[in-house]
N, C-alpha and C positions, 0 to 999 in steps of 0.2 A: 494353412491354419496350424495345423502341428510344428512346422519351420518355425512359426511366431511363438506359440510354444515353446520349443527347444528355447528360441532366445532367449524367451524371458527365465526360463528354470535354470539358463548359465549367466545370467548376468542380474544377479538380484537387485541391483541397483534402479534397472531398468522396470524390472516387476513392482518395485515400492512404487517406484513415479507413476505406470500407468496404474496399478492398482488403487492408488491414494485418486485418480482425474475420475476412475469409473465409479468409485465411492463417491465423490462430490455429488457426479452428475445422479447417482441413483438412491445413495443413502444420505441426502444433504441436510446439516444440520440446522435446523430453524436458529435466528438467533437468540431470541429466549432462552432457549436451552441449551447455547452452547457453552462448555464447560467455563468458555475464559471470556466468558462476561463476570465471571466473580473476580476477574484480575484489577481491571477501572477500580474497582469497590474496594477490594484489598490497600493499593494505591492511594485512594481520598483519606481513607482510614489510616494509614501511617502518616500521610502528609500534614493531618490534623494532630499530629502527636510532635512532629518534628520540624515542619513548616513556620518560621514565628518571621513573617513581612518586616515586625521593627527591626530588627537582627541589619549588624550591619552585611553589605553583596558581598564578602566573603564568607560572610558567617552563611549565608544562606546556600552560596554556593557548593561550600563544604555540606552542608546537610541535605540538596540534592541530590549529590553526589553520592553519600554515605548511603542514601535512601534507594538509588540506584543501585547499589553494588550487591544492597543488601535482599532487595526482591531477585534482580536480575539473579545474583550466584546461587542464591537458595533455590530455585528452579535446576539451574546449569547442575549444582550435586545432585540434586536430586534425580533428575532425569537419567543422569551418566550411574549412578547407584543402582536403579532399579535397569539398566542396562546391562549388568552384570549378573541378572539374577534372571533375564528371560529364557525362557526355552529357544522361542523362533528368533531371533533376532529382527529378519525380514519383517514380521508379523508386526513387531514393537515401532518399526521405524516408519511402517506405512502407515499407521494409526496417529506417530506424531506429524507429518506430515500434512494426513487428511484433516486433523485437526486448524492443523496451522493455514489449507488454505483455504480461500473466500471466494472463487470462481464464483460457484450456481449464487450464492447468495448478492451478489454485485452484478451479474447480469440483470437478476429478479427486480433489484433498486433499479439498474436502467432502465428497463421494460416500463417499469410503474410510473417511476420521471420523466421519460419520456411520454406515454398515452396523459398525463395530466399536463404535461406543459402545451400539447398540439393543442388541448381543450379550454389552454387558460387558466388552469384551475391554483393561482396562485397561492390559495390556502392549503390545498393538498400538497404542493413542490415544498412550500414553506415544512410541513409537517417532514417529508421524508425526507428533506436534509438537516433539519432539526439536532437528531443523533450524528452523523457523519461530520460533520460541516463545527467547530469550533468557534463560531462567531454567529452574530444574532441574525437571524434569517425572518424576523416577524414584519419586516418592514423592506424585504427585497421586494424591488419592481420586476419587473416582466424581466428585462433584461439583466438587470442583478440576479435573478433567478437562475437564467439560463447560462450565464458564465458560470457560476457556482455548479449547475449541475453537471457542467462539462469539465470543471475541474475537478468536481468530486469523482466522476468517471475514471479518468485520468487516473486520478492519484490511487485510487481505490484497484484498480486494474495491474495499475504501475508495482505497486507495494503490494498487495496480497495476491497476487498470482507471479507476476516474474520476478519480483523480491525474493519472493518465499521460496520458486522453485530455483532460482541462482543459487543461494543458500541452501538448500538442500544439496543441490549438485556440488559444492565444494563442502558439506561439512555432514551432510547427513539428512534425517528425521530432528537430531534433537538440534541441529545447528536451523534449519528452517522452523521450527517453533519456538528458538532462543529469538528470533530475529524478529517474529509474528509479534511475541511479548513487548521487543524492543519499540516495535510502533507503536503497540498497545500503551504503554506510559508517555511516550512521547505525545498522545494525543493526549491524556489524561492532566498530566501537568505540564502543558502547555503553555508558554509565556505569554500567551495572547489573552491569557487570563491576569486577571489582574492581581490575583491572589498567589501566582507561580511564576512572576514575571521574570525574579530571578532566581529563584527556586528550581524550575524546570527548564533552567540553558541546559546542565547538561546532557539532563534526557535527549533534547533535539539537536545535540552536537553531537552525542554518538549515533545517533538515529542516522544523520547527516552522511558520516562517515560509513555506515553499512548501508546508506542508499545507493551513493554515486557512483559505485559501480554496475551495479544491475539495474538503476534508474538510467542510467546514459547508452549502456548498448541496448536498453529498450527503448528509447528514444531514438536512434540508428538505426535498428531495426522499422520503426516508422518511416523513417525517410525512403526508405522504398519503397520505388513506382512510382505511380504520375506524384507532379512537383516537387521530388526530391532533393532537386538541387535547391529549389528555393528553401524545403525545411533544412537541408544541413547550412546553406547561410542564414536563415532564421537562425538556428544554436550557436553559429559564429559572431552574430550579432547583440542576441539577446538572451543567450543562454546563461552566462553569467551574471545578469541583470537582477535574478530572481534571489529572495530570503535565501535559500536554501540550493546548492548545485545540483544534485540531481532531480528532480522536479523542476529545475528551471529549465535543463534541456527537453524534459519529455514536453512543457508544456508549451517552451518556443516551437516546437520541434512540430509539433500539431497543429496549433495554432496557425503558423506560416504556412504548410503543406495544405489547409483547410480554408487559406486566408481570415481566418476566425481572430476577434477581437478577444482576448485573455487578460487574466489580472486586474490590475486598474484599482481604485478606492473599495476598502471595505470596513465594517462598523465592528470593533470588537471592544465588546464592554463600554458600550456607550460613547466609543472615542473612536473618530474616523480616522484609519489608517492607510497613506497614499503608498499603493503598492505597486511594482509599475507594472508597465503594459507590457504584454506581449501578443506579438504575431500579428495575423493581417487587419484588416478594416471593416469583417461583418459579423454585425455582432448575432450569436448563436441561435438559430431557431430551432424548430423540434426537427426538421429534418437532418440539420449540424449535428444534435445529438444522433441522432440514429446512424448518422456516416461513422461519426467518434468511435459509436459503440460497434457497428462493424467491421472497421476497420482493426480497431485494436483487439478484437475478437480474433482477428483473421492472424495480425502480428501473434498475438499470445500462441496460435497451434502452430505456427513457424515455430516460435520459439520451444515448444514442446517436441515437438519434431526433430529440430536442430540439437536439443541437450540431448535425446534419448542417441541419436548419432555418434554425438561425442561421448557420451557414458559407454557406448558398445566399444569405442574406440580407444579408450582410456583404460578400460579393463582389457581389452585386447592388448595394449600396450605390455600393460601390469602383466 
């Protein structure tokens, strides 16, 4: 115990990461009151000042754009300002961190999703992917349900815990809570809306661009263990396939390893959108979910494991 001690009192980097995972798990922030839910809101709020649909797609481009740089960098100064002005440094970087990530709060959703989907309870699955979920979920069937809530898993697992902790390991506290924000607008003016169609490309191109690295070796890192070769030729096949690259390979990548039916048609704004398919040919029941949610449980403390490794050894390096 004192050994583990010593390490973490010479290798701060190491103390933010675990001290930020035992905060989730013990001082976890409801979301109601988590601080950046005022961010969505801040976001509608300029969008409706700046957003004009008649505008011709460059005009609007340019003003997503502009609208992006202008939430996004006012954060980035600000964060890096009051970084100059802390005592602990340590202290500053594990707080933005713990903020940034969404572990206990994403297990809690699977737990919940999963006991209502075993039960049927289509009106409860409909409700608690309502918020997560960008498209109309009032008229999901059983099995429109259940691919949704395995792709909300996914992505929600994908993006708020080894997004954030990649991000933290190459830039920081505030570079994993620059990155949290970056999702945060990405979902909010979202193209799938019809009112940000092109208004919010850029949001999901840069989002894009800060996924596909930490979205794909978490994706690699699935493929380990039973049917791994079949998920890494899943992602040679159909990892590409998908909107978006990185999400395409975590969700081939499961999918195929799981034999699990992925993707496929979905309703947004009233207009059904043919998205394609991925991965095997059954389609997800509550036990699927609960494999998803253990397994990538089980990846995510590898990957915890694995970076606090490399941080001892990168600072060993240094």
């Amino acid at each position: 115990m004192n050994e583990l001690l010593a390490v973490l009192n010479t290798h701060h980097a190491l103390l933010v990461l675990w001290g930020a995972l035992v905060m989730q798990w013990l001082l976890p922030i409801p979301g109601a009151l988590h601080p950046l839910q005022f961010w969505p809101l801040i976001a509608q709020r300029i969008a409706e000042r700046v957003n004009h649909p008649d505008e011709s797609r460059q005009q609007q481009l340019l003003a997503g754009s502009l609208a992006w740089l202008l939430m996004w960098l006012t954060v980035l100064v600000l964060l890096i300002a009051v970084d100059q002005l802390v005592w602990i440094e340590s202290i500053y970087q594990l707080i933005l961190l713990w903020l940034a990530l969404d572990w206990r709060n994403t297990l809690k959703f699977s737990k919940r999703f999963i006991r209502a989907y075993s039960r049927e309870d289509k009106a409860y699955c409909r409700q608690l992917l309502e918020s997560p979920l960008n498209r109309e979920t009032r008229n999901l069937s059983l099995l429109g349900l259940g691919k949704a809530g395995a792709e909300t898993q996914l992505m929600a697992y994908g993006r708020l815990v080894a997004g954030v902790l990649f991000w933290f390991a190459l830039t920081g506290g505030i570079g994993a809570l620059m990155y949290r924000l970056a999702v945060s607008l990405a979902r909010t003016w979202s193209p799938s809306r019809a009112e940000y169609h092109t208004f919010g490309l850029p949001a999901v191109r840069i989002l894009a661009v800060l996924d596909i690295i930490p979205l794909r070796l978490f994706a690699l890192l699935i493929c380990i263990g039973h049917n791994g070769k079949t998920a890494l030729q899943g992602i040679r096949q159909q990892g590409e396939n998908w909107l978006l690259p990185g999400p395409g390979w975590l969700l081939a990548a499961t999918g195929h390893k799981l034999s699990l039916s992925l993707g496929g048609p979905a309703i947004y704004n009233s207009r059904k959108i043919e998205r394609p398919r991925l991965g095997g040919p059954i389609a997800p029941a509550a036990l699927h979910l609960s494999q998803i949610n253990l397994m990538v449980n089980r990846r995510l403390i590898a990957w915890v494991i694995i970076q606090s490794s490399l941080l001892i050894l990168m600072q060993g390096v240094a």
